[in-house]
N, C-alpha and C positions, 0 to 999 in steps of 0.2 A: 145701825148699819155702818160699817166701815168701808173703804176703797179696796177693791182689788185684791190683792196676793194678804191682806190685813185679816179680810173677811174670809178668804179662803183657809185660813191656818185657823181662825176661829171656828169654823164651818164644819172642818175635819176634825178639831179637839171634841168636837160635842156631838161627835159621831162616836164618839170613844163611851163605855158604859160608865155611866155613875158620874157623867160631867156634863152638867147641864149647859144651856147658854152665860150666866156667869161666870161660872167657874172656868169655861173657855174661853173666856176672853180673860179673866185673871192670867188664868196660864199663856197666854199668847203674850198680852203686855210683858210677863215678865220674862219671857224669852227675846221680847225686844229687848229690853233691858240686858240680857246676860252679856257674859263675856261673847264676843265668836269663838272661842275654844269651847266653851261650855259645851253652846249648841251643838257643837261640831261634834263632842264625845257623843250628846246625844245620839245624834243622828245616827253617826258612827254605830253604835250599839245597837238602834234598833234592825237598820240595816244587815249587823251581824244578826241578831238573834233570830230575826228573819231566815238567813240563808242557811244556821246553822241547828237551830231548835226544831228536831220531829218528834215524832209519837212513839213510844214503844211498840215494839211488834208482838208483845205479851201481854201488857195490862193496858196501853195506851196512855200511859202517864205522858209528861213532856221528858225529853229526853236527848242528848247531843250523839248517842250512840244508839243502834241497834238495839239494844235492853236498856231502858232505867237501869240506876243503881240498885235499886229494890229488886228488882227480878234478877240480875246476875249476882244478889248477895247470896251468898250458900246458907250462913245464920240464921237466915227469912225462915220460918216454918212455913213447908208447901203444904202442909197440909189443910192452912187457914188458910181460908178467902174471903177479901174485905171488899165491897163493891160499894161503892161511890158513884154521884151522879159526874163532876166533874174531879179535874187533877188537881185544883186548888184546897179541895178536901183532904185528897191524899196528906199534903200538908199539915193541914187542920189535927189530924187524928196522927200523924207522926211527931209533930210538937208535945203531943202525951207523953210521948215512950211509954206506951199501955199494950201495945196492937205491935208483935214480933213476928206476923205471917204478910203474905203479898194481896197485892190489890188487881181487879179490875173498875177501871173508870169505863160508865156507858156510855158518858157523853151528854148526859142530858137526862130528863126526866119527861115521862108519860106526861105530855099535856093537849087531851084534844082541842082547845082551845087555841092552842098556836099549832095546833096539825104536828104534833108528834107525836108516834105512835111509837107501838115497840119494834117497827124495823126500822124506825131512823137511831136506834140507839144500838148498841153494841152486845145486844142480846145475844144473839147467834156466834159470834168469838167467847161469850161467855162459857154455852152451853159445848161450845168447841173444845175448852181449857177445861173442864168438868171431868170429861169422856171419858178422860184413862184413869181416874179412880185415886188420883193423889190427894185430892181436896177431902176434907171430911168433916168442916164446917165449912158453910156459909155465910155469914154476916152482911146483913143489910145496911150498909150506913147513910141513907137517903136520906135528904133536908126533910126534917118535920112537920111538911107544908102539904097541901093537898095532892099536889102533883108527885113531891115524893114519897108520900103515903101509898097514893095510885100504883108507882113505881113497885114500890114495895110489895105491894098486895099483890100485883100480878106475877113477880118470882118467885113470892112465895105458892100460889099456888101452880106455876109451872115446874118448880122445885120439889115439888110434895111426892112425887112418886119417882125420884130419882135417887132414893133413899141416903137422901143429903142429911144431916143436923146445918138447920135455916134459922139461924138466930136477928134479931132486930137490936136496935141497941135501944136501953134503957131508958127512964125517965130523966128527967133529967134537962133534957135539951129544951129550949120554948118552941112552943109551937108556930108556924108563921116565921121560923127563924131558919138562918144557913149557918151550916155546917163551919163556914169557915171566920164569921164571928165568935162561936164563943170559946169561950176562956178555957184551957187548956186544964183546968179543975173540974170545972161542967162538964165536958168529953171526956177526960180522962174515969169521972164515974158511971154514964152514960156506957161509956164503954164496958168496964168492969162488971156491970150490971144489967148486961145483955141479956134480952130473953127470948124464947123460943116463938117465932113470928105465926105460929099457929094459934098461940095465946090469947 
């Protein structure tokens, strides 16, 4: 335990996901250490990204305008939709260059275990985006983990009589794994190798 405003910047860094108690105080000492300019673009930055960074009003990607760039590209085939648990996948699967249609992000994944269910995710703006008959596939691309399996399995069967084509993506990916680990060879044939989630 460290004094005051030392502990408190440690305290918040390992509030941050994936930084445990070492790793925030690494980061903390060496922001003692930085220049003050350093810090200061820091700060600066996150402070922007903060005020400037929202959601898409379309797929809810991150976004500095009204539409992601993916939803106001005209190139995007509408007719494909890619659904993702979060934006950081989106990502994931545009590092391919495999996937030329647009995405919906839910926000999350079905896990009753931490009390999410399917109206804390973006189901309902999904089935919104469906309605007028542009889409004509579906693609599933939820982490291959129990909760995005879950995910999965209940759009696909809420999808079943909307007479959608509901594809999953392929083998390929590890099980227990996220989307936005692997290598952009694994996804890219994952993807290319999509199959029909009724399978």
């Amino acid at each position: 335990m460290y004094e005051g405003i030392v502990q408190d910047l440690i305290d918040e860094l390992g509030r941050l996901p994936g930084v445990g108690p070492k790793s925030a105080q690494r980061i903390a000492f060496h922001l003692l250490q930085a220049e003050p300019a350093d810090v200061r673009r820091l700060a600066d930055v996150l402070v922007e990204v903060k005020a400037k960074v929202r959601f898409c009003n379309t797929c809810f990607n991150v976004s500095e305008a009204e539409q992601c760039r993916i939803c106001s590209d005209p190139r995007r085939d509408g007719t494909l939709l890619c659904v993702v648990e979060e934006y950081k996948d989106v990502v994931a699967i545009e590092r391919t260059r495999e996937f030329r249609g647009r995405y919906h992000v839910l926000g999350g994944a079905i896990s009753p275990i931490d009390g999410i269910g399917p109206d804390q995710l973006r189901i309902k703006e999904l089935l919104q985006r469906l309605a007028d008959g542009t889409v004509t596939e579906v693609i599933l691309a939820t982490d291959p983990n129990l909760e995005g399996e879950a995910t999965a399995t209940y759009l696909t069967r809420l999808l079943r009589d909307v007479g959608l084509r509901v594809t999953r993506l392929a083998s390929g990916l590890p099980v227990g794994g996220d989307l936005e680990y692997a290598d952009e060879v694994t996804l890219g044939r994952a993807f290319a190798g999509r199959r029909s989630a009724d399978d």
